[in-house]
N, CA and C atoms as an extended XYZ file, in Angstrom:
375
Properties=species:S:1:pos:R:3:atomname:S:1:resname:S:1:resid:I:1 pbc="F F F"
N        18.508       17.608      -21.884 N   UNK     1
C        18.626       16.285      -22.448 CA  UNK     1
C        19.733       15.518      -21.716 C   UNK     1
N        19.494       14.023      -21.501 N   UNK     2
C        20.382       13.560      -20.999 CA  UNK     2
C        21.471       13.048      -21.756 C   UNK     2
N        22.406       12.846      -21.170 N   UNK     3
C        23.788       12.052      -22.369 CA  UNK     3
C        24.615       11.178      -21.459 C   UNK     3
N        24.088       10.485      -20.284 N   UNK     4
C        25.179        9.570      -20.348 CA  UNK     4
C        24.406        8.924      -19.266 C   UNK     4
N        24.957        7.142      -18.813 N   UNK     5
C        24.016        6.780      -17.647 CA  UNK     5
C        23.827        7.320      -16.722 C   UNK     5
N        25.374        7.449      -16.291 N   UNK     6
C        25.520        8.523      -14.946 CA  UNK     6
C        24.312        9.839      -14.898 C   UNK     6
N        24.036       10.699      -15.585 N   UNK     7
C        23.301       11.324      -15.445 CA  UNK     7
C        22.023       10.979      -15.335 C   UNK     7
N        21.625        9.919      -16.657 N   UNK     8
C        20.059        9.646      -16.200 CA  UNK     8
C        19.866        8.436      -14.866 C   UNK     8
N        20.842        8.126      -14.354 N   UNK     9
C        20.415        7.231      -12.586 CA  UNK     9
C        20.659        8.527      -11.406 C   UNK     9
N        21.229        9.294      -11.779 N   UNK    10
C        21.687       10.699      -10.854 CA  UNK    10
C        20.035       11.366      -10.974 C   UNK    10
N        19.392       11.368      -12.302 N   UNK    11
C        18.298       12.131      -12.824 CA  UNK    11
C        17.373       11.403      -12.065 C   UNK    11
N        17.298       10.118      -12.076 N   UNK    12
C        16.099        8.924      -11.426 CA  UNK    12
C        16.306        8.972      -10.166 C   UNK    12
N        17.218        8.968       -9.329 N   UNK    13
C        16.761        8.962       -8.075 CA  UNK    13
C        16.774        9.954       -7.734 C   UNK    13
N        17.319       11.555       -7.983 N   UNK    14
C        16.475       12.724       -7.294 CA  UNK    14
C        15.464       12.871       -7.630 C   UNK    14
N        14.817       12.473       -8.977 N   UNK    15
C        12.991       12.219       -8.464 CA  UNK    15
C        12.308       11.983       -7.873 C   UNK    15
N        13.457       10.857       -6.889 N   UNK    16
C        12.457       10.147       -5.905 CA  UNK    16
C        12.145       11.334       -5.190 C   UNK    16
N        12.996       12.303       -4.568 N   UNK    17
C        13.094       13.414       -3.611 CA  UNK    17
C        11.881       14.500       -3.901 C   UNK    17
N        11.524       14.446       -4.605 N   UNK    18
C        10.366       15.455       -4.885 CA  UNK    18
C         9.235       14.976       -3.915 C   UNK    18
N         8.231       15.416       -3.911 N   UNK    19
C         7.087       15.799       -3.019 CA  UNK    19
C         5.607       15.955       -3.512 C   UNK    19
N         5.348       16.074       -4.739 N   UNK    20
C         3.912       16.183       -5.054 CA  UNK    20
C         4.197       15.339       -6.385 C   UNK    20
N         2.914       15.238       -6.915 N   UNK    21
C         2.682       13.818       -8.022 CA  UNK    21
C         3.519       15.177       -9.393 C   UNK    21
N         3.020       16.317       -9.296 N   UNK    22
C         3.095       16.809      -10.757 CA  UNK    22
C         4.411       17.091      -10.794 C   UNK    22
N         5.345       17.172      -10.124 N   UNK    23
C         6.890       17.154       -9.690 CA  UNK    23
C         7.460       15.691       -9.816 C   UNK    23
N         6.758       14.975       -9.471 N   UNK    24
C         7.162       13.826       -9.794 CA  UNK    24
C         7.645       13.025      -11.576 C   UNK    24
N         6.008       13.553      -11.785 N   UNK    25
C         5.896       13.302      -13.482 CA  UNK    25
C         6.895       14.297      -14.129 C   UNK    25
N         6.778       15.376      -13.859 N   UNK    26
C         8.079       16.553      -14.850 CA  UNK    26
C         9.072       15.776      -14.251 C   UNK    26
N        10.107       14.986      -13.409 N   UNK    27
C        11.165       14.919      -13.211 CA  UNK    27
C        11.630       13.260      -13.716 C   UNK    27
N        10.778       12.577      -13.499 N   UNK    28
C        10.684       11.283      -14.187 CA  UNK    28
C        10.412       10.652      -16.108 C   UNK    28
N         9.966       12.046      -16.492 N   UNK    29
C         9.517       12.568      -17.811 CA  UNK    29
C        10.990       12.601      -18.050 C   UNK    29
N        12.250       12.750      -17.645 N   UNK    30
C        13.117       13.587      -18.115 CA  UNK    30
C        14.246       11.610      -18.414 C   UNK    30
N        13.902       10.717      -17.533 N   UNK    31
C        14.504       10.173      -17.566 CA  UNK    31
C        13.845        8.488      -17.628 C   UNK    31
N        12.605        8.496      -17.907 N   UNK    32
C        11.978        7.343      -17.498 CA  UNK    32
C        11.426        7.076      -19.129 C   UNK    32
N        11.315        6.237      -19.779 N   UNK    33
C        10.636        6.083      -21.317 CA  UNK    33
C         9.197        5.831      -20.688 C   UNK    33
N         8.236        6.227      -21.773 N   UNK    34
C         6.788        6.074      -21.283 CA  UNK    34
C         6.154        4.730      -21.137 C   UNK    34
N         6.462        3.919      -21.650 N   UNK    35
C         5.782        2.469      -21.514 CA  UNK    35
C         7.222        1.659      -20.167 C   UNK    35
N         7.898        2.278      -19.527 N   UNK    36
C         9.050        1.554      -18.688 CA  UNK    36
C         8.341        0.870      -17.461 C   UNK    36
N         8.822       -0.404      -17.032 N   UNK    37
C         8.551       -1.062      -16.285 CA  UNK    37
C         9.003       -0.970      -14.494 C   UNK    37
N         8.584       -1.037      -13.928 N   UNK    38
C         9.141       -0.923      -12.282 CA  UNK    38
C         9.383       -1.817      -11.831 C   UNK    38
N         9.569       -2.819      -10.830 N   UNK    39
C         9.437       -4.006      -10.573 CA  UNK    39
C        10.335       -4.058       -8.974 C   UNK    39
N         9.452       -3.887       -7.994 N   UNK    40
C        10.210       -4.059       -6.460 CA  UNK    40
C         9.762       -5.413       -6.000 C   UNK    40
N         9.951       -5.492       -5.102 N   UNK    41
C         9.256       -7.106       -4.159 CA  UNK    41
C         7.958       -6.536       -3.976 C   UNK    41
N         7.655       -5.269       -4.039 N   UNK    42
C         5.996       -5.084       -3.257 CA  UNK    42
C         4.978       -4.780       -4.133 C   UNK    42
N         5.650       -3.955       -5.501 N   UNK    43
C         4.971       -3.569       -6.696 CA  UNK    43
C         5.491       -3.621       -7.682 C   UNK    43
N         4.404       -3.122       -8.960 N   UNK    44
C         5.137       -3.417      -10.141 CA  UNK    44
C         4.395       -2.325      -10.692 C   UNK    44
N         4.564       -1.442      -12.091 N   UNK    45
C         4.246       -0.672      -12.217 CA  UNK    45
C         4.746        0.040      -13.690 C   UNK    45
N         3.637        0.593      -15.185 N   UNK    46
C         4.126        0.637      -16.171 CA  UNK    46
C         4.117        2.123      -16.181 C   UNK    46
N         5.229        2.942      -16.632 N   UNK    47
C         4.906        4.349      -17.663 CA  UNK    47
C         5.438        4.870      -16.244 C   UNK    47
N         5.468        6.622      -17.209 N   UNK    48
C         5.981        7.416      -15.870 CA  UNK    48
C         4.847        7.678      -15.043 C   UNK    48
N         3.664        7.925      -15.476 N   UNK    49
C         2.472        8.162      -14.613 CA  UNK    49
C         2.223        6.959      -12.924 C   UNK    49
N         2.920        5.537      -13.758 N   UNK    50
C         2.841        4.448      -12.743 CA  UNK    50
C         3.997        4.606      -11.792 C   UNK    50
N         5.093        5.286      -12.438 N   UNK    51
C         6.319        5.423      -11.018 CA  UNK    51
C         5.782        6.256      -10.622 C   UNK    51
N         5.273        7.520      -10.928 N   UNK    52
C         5.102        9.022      -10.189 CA  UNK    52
C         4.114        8.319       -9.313 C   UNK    52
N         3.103        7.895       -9.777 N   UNK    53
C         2.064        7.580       -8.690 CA  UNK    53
C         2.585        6.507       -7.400 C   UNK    53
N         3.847        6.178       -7.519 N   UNK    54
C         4.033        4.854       -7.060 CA  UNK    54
C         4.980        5.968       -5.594 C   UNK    54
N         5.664        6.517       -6.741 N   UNK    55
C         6.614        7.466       -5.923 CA  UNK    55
C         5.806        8.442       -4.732 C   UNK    55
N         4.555        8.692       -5.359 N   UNK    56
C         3.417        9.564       -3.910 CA  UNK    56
C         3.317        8.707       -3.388 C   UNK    56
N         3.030        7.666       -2.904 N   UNK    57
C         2.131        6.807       -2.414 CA  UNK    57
C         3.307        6.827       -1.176 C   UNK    57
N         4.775        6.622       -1.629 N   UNK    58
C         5.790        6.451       -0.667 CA  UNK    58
C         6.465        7.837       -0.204 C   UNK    58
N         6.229        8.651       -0.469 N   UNK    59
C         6.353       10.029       -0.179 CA  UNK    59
C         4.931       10.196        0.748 C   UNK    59
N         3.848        9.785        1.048 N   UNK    60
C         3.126       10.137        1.996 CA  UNK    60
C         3.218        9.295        2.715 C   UNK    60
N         3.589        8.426        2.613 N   UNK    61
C         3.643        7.019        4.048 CA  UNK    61
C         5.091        7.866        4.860 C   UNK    61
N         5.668        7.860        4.009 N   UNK    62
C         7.380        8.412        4.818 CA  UNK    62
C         7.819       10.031        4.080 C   UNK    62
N         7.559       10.979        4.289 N   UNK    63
C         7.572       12.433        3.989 CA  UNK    63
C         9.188       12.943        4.250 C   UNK    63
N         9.780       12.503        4.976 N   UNK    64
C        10.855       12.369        5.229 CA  UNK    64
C        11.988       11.982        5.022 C   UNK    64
N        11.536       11.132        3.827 N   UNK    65
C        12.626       10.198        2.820 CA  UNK    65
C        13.943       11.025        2.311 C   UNK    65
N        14.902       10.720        2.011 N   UNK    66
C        15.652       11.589        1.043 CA  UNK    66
C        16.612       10.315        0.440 C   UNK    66
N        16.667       10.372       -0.875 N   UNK    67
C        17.374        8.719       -2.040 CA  UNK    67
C        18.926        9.661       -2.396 C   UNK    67
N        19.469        9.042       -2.228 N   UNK    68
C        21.175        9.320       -3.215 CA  UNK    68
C        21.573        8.267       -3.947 C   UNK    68
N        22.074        8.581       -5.047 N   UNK    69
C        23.066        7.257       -5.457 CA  UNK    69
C        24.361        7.166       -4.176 C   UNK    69
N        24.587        5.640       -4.345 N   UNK    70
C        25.443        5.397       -3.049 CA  UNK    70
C        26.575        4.559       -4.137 C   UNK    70
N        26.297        4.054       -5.571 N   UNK    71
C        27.569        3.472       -6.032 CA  UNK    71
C        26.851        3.878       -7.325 C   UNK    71
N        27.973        4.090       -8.406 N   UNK    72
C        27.638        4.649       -9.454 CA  UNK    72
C        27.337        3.672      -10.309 C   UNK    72
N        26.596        3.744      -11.370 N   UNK    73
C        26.279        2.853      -12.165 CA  UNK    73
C        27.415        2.019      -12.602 C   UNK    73
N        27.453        0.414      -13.069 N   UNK    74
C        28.273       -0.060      -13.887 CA  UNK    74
C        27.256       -0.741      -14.927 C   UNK    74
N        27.354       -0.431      -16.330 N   UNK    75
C        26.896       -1.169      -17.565 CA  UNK    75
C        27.577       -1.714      -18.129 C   UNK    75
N        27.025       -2.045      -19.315 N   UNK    76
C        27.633       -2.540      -20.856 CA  UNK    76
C        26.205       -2.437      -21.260 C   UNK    76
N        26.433       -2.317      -22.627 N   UNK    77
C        25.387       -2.209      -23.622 CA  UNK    77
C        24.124       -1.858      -23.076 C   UNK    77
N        23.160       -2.129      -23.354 N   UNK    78
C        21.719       -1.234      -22.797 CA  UNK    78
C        21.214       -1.779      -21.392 C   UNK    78
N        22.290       -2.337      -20.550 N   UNK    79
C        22.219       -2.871      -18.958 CA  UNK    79
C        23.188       -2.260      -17.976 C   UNK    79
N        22.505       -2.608      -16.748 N   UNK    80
C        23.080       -1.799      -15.998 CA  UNK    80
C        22.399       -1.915      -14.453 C   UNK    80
N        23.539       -1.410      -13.194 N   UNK    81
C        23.405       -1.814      -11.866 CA  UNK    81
C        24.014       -0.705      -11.588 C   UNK    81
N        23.346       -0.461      -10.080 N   UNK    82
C        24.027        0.174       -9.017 CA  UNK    82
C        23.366        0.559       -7.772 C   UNK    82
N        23.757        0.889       -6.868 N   UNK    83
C        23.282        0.773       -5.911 CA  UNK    83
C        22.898        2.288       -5.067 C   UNK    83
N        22.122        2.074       -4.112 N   UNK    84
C        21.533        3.631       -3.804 CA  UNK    84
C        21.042        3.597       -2.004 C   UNK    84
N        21.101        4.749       -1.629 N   UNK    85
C        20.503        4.782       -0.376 CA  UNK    85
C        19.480        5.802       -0.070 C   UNK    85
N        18.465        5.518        1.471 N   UNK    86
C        17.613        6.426        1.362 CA  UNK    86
C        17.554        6.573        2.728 C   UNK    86
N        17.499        7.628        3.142 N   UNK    87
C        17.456        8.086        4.924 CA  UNK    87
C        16.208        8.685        5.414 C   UNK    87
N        16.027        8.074        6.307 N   UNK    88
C        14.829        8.660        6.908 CA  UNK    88
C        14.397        8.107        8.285 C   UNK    88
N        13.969        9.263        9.079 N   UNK    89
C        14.025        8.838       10.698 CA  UNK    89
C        15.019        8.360       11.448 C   UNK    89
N        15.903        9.243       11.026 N   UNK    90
C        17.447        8.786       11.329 CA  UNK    90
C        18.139        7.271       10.772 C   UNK    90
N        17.299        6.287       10.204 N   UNK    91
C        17.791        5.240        9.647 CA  UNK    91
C        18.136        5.578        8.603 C   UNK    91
N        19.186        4.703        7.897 N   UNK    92
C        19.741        4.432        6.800 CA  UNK    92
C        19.057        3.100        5.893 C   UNK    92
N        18.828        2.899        4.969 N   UNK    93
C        18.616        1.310        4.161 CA  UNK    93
C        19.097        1.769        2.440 C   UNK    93
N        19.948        0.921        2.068 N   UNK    94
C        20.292        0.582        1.093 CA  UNK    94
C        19.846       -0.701        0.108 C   UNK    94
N        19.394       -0.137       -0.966 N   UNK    95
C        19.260       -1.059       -2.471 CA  UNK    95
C        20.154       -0.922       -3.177 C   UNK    95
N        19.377       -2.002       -4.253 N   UNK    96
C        20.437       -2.182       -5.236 CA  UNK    96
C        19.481       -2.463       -6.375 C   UNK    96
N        19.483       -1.660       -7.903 N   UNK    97
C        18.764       -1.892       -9.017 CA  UNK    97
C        19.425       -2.086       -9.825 C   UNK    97
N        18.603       -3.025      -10.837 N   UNK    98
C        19.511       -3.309      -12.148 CA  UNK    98
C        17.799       -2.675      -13.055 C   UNK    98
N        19.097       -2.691      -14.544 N   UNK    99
C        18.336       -1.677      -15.093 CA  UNK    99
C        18.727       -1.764      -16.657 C   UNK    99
N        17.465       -1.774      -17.529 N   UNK   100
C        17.887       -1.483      -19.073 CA  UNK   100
C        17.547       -0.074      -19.435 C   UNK   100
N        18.369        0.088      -20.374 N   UNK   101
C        17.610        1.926      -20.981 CA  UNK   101
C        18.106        1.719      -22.481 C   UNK   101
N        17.071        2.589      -23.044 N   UNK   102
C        17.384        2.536      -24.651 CA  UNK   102
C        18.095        4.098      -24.794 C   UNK   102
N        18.389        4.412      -26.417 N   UNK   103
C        19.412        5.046      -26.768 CA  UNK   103
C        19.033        6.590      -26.716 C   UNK   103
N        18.080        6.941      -25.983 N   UNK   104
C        17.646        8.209      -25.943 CA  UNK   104
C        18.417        8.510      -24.116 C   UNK   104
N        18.359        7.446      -23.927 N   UNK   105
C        18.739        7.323      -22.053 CA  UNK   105
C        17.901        7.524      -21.485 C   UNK   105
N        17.127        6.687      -21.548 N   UNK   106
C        15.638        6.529      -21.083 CA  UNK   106
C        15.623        5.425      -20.133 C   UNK   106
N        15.344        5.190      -18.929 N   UNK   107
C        15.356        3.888      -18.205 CA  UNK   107
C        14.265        3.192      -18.922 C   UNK   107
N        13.859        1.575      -19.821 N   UNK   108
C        12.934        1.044      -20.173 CA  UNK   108
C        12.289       -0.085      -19.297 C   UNK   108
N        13.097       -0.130      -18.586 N   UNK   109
C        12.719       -1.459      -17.205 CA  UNK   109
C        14.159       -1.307      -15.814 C   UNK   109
N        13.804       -1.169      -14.717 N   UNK   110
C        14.417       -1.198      -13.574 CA  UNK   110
C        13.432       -2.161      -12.971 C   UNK   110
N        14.484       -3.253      -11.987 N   UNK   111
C        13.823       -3.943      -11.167 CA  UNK   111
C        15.015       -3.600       -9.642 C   UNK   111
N        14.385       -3.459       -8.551 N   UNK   112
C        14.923       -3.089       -7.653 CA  UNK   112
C        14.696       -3.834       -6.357 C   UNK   112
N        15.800       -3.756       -5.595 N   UNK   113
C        16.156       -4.669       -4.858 CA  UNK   113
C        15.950       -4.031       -3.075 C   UNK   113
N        15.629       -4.291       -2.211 N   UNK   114
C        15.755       -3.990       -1.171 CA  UNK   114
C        14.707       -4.291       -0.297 C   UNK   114
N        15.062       -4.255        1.294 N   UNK   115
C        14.466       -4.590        2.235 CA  UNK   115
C        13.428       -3.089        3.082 C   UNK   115
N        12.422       -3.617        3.434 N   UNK   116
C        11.899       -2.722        4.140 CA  UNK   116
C        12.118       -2.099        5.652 C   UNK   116
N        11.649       -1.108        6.376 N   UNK   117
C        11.866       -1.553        7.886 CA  UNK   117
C        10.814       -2.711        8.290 C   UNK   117
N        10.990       -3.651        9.606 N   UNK   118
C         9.843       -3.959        9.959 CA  UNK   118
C         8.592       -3.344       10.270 C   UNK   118
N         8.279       -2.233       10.777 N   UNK   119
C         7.316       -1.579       10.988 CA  UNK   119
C         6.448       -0.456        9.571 C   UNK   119
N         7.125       -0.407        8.664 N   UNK   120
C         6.832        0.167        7.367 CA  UNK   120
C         5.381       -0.404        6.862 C   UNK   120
N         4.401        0.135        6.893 N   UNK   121
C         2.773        0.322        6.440 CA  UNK   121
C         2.819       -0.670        5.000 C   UNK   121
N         3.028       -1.533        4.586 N   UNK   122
C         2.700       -2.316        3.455 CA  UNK   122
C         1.467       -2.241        2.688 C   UNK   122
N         0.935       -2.149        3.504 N   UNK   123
C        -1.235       -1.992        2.632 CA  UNK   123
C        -1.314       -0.710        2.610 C   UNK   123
N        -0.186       -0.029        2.431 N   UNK   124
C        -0.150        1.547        2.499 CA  UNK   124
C         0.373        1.407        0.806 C   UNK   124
N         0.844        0.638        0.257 N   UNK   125
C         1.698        0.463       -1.100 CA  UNK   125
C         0.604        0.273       -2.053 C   UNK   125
């Protein structure tokens, strides 16, 4: 069980790091509420089934990925930001998400911020 933000944004982005859809769902299950919202510049996406699936889709375009938190969360009340990085092919790119979660510590909506490479498969999303 989770107990504090820090843990469930620590919990959300090593999900990203997983590799198959049913790894995805057990690890996003742990920290995502079931009706939660996604919201990037490229997609949008409800429930954990819609990140997990969202999360393969970018795990087979780029297999190589690996996400860290890069600044730790700052909140107040059921909001919240921070920022994260993800490496792959020797590049670096950094986001930045803001984020509500209810009192179980459940993320209920993240909208996330960041740029792509230029060459990154889009109709691959």
């Amino acid at each position: 069980m989770i107990t504090s933000v820090e843990e469930m944004i620590e919990q959300y982005v090593s999900a990203w790091n997983e590799n198959n859809l049913e790894a995805y769902t057990r690890e996003f299950s742990k920290c995502w509420a079931e009706d939660a919202v996604y919201v990037d510049p490229f997609s949008e996406n409800i429930g954990v089934s819609g990140i997990s699936n969202f999360a393969q889709k970018s795990f087979e375009i780029i297999p190589s990925r690996k996400f860290k938190v890069l600044e730790k969360p700052d909140y107040h009340h059921k909001f919240g930001r921070y920022a994260w990085e993800v490496q792959f092919s020797g590049e670096t790119n950094v986001g930045f998400d803001y984020f509500e979660f209810d009192g179980d510590f459940k993320i209920t909506r993240l909208v996330s911020f960041f740029k792509l490479p230029s060459d990154y498969p889009l109709e691959k999303l």
